[in-house]
PDB file of N, CA, C and O in Angstrom, chain B, residues numbered from 101:
ATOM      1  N   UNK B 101     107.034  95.831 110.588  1.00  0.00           N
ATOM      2  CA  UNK B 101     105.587  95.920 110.489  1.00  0.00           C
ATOM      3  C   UNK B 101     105.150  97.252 109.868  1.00  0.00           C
ATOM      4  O   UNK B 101     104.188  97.240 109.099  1.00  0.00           O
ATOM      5  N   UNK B 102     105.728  98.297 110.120  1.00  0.00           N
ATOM      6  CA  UNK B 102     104.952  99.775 110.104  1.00  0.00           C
ATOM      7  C   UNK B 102     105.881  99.649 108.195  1.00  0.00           C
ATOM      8  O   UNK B 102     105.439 100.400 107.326  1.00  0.00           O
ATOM      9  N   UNK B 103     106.905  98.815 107.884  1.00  0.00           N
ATOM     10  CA  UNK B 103     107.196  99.363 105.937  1.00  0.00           C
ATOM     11  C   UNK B 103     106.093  98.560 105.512  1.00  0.00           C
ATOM     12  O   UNK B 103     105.544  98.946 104.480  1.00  0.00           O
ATOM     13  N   UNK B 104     105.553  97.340 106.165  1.00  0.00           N
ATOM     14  CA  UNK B 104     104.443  96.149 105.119  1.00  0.00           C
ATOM     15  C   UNK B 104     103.208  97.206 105.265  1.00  0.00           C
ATOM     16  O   UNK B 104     102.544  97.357 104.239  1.00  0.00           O
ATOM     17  N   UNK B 105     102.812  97.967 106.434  1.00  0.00           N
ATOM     18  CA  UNK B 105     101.332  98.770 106.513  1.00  0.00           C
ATOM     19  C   UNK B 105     101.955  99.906 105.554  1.00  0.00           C
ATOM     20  O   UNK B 105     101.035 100.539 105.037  1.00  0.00           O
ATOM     21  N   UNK B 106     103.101 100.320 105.191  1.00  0.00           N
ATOM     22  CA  UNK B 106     103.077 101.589 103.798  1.00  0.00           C
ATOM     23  C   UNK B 106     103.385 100.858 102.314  1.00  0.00           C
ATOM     24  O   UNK B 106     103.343 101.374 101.197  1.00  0.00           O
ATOM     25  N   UNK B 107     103.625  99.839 102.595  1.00  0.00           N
ATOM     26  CA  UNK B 107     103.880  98.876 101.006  1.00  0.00           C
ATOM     27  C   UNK B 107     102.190  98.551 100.926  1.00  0.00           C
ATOM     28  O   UNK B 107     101.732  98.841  99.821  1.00  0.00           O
ATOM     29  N   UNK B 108     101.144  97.981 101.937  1.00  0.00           N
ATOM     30  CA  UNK B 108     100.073  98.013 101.902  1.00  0.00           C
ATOM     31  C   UNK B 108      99.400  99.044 101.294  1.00  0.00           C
ATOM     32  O   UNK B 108      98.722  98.884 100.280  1.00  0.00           O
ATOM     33  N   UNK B 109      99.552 100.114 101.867  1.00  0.00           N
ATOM     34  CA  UNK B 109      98.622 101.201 101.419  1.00  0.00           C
ATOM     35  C   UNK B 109      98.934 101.453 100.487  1.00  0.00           C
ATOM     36  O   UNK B 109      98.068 101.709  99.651  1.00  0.00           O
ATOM     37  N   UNK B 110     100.714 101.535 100.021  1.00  0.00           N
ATOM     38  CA  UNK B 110     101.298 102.082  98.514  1.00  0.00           C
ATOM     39  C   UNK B 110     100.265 101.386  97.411  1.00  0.00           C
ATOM     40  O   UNK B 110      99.805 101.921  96.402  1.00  0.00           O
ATOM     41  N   UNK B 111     100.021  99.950  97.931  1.00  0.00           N
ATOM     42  CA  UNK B 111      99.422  98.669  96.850  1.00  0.00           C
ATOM     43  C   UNK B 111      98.261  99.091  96.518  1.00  0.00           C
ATOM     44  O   UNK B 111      97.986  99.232  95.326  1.00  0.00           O
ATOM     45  N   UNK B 112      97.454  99.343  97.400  1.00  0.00           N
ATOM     46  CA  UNK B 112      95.813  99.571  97.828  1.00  0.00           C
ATOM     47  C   UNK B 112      95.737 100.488  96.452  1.00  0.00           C
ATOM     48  O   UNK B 112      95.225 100.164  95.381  1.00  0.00           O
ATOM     49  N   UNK B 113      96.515 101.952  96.858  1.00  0.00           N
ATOM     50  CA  UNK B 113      96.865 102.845  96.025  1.00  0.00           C
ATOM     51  C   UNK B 113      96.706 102.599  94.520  1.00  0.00           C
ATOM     52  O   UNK B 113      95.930 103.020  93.663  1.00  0.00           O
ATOM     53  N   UNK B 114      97.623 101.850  94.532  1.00  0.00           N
ATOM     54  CA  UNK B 114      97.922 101.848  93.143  1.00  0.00           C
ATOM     55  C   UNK B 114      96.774 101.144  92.383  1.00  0.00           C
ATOM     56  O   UNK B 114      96.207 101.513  91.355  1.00  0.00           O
ATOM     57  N   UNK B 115      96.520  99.788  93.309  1.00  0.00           N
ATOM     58  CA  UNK B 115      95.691  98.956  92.613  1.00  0.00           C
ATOM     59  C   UNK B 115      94.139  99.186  92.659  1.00  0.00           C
ATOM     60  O   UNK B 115      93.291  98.409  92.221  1.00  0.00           O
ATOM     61  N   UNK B 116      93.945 100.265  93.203  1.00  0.00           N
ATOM     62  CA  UNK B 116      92.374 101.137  93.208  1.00  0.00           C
ATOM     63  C   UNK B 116      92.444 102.304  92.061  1.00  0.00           C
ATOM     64  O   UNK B 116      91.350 102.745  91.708  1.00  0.00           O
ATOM     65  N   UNK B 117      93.668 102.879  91.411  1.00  0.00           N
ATOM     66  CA  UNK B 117      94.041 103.558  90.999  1.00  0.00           C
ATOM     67  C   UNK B 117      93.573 103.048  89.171  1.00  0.00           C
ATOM     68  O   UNK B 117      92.986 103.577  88.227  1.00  0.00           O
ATOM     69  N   UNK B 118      94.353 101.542  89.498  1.00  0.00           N
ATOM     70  CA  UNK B 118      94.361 101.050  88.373  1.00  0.00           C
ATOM     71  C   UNK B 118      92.509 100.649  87.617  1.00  0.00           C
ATOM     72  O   UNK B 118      92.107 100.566  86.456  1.00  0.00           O
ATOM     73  N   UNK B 119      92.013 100.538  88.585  1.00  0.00           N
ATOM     74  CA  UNK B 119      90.434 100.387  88.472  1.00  0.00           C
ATOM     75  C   UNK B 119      89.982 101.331  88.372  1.00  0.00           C
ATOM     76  O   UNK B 119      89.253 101.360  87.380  1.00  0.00           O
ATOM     77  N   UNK B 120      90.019 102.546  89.102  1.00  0.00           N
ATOM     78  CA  UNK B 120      89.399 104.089  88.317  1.00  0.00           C
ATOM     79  C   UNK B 120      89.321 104.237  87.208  1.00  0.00           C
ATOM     80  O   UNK B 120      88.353 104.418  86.470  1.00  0.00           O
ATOM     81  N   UNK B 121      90.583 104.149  86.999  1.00  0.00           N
ATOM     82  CA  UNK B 121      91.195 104.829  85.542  1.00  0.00           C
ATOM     83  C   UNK B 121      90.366 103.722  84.738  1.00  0.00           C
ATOM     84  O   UNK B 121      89.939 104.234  83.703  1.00  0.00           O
ATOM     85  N   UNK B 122      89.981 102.342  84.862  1.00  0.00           N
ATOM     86  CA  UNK B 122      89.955 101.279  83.688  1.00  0.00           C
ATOM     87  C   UNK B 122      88.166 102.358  83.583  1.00  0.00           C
ATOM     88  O   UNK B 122      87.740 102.943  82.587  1.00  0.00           O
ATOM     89  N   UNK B 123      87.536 102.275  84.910  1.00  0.00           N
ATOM     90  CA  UNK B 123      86.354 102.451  84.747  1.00  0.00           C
ATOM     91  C   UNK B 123      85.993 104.069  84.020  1.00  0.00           C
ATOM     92  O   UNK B 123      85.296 104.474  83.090  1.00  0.00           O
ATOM     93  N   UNK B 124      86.608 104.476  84.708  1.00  0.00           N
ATOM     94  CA  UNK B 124      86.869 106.221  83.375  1.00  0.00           C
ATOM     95  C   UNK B 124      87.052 106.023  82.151  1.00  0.00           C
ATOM     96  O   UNK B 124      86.432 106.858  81.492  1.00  0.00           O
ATOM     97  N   UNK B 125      87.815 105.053  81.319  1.00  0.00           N
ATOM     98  CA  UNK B 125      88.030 104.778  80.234  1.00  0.00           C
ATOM     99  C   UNK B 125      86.624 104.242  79.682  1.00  0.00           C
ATOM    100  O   UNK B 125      86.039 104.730  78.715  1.00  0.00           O
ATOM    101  N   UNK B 126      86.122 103.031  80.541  1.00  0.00           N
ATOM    102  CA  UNK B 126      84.655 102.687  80.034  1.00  0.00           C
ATOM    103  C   UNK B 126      83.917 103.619  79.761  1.00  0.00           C
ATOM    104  O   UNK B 126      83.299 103.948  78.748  1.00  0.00           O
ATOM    105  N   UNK B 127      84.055 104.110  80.966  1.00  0.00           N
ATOM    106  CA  UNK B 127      82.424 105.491  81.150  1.00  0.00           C
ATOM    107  C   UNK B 127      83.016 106.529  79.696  1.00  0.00           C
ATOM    108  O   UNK B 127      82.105 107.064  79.063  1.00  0.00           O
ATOM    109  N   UNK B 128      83.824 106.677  79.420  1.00  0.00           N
ATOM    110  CA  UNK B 128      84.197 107.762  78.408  1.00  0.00           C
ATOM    111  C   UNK B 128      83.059 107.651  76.689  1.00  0.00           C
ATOM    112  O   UNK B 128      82.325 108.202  75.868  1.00  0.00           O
ATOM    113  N   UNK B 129      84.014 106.022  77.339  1.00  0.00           N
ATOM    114  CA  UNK B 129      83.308 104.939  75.591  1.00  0.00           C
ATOM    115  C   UNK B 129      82.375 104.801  75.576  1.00  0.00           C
ATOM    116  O   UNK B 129      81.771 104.569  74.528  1.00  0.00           O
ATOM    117  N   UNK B 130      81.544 104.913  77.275  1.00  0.00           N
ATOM    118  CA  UNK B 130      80.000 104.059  77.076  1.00  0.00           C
ATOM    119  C   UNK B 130      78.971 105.644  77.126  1.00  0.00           C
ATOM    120  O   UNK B 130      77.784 105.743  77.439  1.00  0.00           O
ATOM    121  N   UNK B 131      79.959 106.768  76.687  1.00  0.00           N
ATOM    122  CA  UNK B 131      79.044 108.020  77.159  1.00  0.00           C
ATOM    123  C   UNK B 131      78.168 108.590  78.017  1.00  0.00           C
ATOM    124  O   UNK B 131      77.148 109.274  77.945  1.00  0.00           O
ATOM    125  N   UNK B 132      79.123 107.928  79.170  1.00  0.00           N
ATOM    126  CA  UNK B 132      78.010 107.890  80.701  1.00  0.00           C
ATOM    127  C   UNK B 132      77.970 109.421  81.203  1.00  0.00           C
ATOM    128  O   UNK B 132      78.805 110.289  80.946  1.00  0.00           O
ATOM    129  N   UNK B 133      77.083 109.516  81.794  1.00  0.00           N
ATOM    130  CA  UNK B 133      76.728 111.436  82.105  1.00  0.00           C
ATOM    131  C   UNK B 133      77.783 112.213  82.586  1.00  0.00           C
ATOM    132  O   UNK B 133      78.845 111.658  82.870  1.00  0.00           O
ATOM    133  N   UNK B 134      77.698 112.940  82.667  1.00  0.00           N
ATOM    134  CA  UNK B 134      79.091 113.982  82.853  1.00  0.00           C
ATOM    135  C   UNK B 134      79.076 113.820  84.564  1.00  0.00           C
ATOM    136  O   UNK B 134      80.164 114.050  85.092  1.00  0.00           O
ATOM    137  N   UNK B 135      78.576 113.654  84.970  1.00  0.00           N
ATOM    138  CA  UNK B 135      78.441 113.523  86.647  1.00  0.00           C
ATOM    139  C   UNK B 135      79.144 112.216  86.985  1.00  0.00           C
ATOM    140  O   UNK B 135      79.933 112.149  87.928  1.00  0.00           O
ATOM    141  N   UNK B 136      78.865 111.221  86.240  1.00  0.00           N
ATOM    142  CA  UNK B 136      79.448 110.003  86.746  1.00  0.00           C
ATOM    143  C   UNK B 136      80.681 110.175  86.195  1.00  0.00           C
ATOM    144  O   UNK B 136      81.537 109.710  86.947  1.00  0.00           O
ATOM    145  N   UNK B 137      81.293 110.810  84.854  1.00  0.00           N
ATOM    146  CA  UNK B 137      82.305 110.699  84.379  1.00  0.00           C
ATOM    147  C   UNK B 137      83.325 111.576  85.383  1.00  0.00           C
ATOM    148  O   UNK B 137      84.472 111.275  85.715  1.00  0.00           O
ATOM    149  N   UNK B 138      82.451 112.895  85.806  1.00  0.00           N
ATOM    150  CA  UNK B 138      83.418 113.344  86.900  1.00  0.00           C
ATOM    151  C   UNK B 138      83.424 113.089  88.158  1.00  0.00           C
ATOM    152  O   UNK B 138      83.968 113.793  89.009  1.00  0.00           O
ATOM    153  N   UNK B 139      82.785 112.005  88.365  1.00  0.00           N
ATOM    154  CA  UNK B 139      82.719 111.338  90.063  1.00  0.00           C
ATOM    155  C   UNK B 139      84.125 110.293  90.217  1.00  0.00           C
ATOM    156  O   UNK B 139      84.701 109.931  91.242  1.00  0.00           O
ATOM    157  N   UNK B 140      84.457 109.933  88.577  1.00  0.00           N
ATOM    158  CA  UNK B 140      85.030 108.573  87.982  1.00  0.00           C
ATOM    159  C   UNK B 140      86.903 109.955  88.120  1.00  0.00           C
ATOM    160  O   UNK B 140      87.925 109.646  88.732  1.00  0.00           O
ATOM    161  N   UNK B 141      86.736 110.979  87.527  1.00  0.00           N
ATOM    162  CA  UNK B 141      87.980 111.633  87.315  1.00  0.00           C
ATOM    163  C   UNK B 141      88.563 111.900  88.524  1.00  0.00           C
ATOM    164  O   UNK B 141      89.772 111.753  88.704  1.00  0.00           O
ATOM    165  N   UNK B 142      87.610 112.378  89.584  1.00  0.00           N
ATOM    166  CA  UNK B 142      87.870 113.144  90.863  1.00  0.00           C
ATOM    167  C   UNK B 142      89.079 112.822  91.493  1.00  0.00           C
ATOM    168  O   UNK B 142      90.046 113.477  91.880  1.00  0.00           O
ATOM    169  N   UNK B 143      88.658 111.241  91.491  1.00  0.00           N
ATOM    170  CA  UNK B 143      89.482 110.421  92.584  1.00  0.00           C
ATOM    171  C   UNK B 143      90.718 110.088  91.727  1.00  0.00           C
ATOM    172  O   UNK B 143      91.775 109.775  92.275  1.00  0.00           O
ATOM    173  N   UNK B 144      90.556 110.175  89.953  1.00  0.00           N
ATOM    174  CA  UNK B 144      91.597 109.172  89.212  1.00  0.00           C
ATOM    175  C   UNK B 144      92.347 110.102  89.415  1.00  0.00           C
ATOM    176  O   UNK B 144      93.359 109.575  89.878  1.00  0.00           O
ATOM    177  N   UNK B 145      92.521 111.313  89.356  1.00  0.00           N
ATOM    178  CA  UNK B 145      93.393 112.273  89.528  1.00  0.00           C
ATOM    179  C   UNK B 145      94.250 112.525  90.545  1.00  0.00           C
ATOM    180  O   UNK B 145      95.440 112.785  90.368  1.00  0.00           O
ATOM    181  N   UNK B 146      93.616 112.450  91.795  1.00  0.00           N
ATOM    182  CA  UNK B 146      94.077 112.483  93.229  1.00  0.00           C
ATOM    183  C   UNK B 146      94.905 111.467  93.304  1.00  0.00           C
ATOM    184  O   UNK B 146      96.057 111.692  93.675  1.00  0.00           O
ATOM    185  N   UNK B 147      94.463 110.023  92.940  1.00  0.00           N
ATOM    186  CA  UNK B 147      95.044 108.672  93.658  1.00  0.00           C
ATOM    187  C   UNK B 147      96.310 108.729  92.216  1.00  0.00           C
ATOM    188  O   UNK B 147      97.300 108.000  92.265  1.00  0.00           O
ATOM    189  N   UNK B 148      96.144 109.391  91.386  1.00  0.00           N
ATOM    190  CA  UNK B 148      97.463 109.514  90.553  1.00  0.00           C
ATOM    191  C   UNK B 148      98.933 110.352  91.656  1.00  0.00           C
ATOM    192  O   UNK B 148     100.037 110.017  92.084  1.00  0.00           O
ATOM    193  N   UNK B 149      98.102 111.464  91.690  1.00  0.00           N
ATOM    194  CA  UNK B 149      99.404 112.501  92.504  1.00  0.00           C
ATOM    195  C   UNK B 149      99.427 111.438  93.400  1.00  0.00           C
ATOM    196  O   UNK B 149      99.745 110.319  92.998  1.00  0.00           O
ATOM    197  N   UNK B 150      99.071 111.682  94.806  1.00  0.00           N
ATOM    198  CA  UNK B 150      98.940 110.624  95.812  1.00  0.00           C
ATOM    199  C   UNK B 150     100.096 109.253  95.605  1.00  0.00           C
ATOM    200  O   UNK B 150     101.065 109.023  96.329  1.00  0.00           O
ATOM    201  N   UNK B 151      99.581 108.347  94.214  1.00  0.00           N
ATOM    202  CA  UNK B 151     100.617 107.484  94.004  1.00  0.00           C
ATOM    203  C   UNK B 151     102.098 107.790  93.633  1.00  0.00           C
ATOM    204  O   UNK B 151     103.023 106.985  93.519  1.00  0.00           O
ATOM    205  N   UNK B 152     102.108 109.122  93.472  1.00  0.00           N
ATOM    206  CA  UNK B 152     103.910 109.397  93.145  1.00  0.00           C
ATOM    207  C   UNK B 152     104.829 110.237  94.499  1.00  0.00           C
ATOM    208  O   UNK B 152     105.939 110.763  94.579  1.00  0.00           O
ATOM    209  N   UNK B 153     103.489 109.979  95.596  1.00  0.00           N
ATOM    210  CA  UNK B 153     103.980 110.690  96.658  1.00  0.00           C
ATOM    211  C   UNK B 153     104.589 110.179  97.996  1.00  0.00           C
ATOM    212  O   UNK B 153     103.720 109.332  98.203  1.00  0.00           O
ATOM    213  N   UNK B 154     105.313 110.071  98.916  1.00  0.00           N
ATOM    214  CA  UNK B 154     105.188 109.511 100.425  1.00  0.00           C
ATOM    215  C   UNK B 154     104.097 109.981 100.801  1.00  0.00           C
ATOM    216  O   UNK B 154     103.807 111.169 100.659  1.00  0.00           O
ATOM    217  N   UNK B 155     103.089 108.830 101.509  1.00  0.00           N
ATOM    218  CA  UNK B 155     102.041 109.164 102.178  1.00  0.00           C
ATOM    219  C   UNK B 155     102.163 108.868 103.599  1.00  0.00           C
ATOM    220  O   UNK B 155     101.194 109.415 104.125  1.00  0.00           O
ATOM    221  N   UNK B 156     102.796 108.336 104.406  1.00  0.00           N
ATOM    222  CA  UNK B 156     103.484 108.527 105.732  1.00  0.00           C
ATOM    223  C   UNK B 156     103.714 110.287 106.180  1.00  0.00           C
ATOM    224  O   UNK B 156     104.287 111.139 105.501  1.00  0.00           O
ATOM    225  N   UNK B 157     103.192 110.425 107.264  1.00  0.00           N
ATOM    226  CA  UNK B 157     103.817 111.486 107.606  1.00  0.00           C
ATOM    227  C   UNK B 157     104.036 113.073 106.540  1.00  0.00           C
ATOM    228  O   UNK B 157     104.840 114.002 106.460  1.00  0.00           O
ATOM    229  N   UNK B 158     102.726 112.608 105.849  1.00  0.00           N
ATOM    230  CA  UNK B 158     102.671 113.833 104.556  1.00  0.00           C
ATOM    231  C   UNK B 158     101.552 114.459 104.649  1.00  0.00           C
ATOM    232  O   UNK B 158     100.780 113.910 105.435  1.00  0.00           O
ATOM    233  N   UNK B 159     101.073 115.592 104.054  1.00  0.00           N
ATOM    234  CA  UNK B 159      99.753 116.188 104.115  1.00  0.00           C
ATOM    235  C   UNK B 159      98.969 115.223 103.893  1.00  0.00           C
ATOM    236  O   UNK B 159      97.921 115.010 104.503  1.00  0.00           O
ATOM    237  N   UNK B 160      99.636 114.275 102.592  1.00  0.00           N
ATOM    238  CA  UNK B 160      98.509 113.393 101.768  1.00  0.00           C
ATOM    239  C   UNK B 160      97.865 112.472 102.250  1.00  0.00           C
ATOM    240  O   UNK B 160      96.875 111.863 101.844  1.00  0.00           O
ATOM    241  N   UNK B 161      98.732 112.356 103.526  1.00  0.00           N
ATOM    242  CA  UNK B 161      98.061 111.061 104.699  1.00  0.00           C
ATOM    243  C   UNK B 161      96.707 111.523 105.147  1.00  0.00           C
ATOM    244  O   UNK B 161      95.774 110.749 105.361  1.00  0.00           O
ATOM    245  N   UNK B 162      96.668 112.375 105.232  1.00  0.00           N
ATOM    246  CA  UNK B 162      95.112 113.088 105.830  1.00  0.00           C
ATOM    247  C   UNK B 162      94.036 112.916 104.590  1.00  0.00           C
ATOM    248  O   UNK B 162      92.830 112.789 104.801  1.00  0.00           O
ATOM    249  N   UNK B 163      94.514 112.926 103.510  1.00  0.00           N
ATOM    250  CA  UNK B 163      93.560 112.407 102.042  1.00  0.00           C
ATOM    251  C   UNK B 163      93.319 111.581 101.985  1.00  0.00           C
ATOM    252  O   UNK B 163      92.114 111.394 101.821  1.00  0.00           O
ATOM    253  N   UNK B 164      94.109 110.530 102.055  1.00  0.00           N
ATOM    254  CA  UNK B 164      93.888 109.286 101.597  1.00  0.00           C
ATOM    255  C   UNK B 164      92.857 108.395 101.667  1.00  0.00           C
ATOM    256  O   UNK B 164      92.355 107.799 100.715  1.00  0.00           O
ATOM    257  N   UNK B 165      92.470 108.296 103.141  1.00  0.00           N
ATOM    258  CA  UNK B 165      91.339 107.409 103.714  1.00  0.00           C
ATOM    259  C   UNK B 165      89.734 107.968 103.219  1.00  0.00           C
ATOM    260  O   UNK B 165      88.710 107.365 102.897  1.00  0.00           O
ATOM    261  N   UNK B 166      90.063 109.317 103.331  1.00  0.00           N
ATOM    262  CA  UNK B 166      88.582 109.467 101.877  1.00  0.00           C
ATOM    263  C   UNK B 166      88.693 109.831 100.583  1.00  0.00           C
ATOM    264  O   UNK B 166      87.702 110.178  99.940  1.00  0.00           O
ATOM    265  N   UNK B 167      90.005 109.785 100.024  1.00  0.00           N
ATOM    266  CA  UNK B 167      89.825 109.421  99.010  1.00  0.00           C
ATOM    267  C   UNK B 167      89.698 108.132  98.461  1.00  0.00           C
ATOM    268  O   UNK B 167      89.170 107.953  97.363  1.00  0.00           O
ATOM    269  N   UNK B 168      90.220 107.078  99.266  1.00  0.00           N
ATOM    270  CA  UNK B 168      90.321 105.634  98.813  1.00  0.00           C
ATOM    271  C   UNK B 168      88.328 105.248  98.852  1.00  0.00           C
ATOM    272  O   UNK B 168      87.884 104.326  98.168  1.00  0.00           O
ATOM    273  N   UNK B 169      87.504 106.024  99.645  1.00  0.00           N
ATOM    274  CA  UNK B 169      86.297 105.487 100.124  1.00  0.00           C
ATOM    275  C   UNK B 169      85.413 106.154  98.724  1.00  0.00           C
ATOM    276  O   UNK B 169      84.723 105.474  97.965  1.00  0.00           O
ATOM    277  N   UNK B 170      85.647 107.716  98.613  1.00  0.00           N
ATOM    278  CA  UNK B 170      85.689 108.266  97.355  1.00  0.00           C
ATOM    279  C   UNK B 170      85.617 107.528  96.356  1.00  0.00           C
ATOM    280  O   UNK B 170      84.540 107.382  95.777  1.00  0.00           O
ATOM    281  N   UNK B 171      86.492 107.050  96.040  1.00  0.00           N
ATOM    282  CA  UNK B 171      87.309 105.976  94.482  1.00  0.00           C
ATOM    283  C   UNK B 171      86.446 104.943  94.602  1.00  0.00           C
ATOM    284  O   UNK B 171      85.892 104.493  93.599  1.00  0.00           O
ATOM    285  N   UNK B 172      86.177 104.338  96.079  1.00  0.00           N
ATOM    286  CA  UNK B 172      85.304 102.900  95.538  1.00  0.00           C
ATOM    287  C   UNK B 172      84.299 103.401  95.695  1.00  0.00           C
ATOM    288  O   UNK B 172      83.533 102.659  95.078  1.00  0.00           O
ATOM    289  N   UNK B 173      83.548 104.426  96.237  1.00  0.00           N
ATOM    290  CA  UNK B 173      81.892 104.956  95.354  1.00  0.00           C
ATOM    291  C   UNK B 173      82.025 105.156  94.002  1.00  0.00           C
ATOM    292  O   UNK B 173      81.240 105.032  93.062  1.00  0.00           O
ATOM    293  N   UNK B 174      82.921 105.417  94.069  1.00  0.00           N
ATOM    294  CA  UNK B 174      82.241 106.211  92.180  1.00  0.00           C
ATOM    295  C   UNK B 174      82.799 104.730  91.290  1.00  0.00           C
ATOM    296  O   UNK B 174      82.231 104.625  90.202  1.00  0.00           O
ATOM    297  N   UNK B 175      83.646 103.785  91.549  1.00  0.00           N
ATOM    298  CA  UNK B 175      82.862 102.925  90.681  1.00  0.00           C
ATOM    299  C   UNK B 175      82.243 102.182  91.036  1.00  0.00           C
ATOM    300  O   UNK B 175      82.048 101.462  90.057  1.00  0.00           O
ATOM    301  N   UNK B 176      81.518 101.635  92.176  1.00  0.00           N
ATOM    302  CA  UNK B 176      80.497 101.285  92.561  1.00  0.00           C
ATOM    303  C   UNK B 176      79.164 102.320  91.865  1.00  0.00           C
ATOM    304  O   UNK B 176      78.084 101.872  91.480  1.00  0.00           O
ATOM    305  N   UNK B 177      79.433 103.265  91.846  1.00  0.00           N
ATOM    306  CA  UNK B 177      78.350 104.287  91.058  1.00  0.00           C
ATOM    307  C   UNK B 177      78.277 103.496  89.299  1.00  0.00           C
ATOM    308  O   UNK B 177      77.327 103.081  88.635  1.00  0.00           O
ATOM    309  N   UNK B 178      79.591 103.558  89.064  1.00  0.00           N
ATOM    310  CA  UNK B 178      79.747 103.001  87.454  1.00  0.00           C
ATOM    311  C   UNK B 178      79.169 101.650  86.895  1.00  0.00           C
ATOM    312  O   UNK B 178      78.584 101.377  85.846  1.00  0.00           O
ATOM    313  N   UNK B 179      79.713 100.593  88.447  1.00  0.00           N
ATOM    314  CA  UNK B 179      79.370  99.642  87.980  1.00  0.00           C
ATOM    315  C   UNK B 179      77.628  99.708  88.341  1.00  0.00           C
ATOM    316  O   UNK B 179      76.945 100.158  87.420  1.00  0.00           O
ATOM    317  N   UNK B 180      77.318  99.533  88.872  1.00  0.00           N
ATOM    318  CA  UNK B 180      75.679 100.180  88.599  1.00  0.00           C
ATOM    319  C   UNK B 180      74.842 101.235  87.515  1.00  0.00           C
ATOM    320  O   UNK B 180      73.647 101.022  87.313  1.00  0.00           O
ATOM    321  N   UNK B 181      75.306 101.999  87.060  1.00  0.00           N
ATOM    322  CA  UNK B 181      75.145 102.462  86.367  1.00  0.00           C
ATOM    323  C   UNK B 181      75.508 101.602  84.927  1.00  0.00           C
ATOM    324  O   UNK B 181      74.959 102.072  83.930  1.00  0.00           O
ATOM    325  N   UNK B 182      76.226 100.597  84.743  1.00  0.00           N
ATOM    326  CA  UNK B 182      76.545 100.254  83.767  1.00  0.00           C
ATOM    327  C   UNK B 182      75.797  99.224  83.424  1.00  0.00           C
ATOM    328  O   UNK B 182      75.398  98.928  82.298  1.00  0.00           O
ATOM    329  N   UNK B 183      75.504  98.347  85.064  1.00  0.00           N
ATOM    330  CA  UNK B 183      74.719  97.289  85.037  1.00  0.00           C
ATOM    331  C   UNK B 183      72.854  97.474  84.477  1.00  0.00           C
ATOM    332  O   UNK B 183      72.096  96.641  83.981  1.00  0.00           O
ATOM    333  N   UNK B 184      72.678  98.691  84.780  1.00  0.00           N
ATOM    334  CA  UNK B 184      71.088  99.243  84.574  1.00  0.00           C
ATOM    335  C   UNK B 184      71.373  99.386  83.027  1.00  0.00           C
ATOM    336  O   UNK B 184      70.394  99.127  82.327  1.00  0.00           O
ATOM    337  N   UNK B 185      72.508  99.741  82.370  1.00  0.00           N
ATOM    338  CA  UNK B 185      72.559 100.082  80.800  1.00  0.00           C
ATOM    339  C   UNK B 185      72.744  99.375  79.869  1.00  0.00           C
ATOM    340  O   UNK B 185      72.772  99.673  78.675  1.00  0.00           O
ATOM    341  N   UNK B 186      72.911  98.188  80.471  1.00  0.00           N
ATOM    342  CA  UNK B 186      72.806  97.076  79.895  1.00  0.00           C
ATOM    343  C   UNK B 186      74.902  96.680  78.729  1.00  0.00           C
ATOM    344  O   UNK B 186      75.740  97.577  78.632  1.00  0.00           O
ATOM    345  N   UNK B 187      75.041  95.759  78.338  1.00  0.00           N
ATOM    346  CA  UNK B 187      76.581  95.713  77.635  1.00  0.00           C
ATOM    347  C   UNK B 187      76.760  96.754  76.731  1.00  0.00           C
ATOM    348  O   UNK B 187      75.864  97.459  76.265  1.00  0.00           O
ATOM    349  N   UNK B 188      78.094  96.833  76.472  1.00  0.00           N
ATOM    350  CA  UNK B 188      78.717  97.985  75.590  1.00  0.00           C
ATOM    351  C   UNK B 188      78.667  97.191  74.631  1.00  0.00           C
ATOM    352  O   UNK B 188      79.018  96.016  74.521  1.00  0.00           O
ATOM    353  N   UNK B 189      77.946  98.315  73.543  1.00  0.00           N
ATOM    354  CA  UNK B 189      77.762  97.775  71.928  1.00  0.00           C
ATOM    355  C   UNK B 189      79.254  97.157  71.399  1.00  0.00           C
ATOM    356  O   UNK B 189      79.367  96.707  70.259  1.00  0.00           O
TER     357      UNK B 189
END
């Protein structure tokens, strides 16, 4: 039980990771404000290190749970922000 709850979180990880980064790439192209672009980096950065790390029993365990809450504001920030701006030319 306790390797499926760190293969879990490893997943979570990665696959929140993989959505930052897509939405940083948008916001780059769609020239979204420097605030959202660095609300969008904050976390892509962290949940990068983070993903090459043991998070069991590591400093990084104490990060994680706000950074993962972190990561889904800011693209929840994006996707709102993107939705008010209407499609990318």
């Amino acid at each position: 039980m306790e390797f499926e709850s760190r293969l879990d979180k490893s997943s979570e990880i990665r696959h929140l990771l993989r959505t930052v980064k897509t939405a940083l790439e948008l916001a780059v192209v769609a020239r979204a404000p420097a605030d959202l672009l660095n609300r969008l980096a904050r976390p892509a950065g962290l949940l990068e290190a983070v993903s090459q790390l043991p998070v069991e029993g590591t400093p990084s365990e104490t990060l994680v749970p706000e950074l993962l809450i972190d990561a889904r504001a800011a693209v929840d920030r994006w996707e709102a922000w993107i939705k008010l701006r209407g499609p990318l030319a």
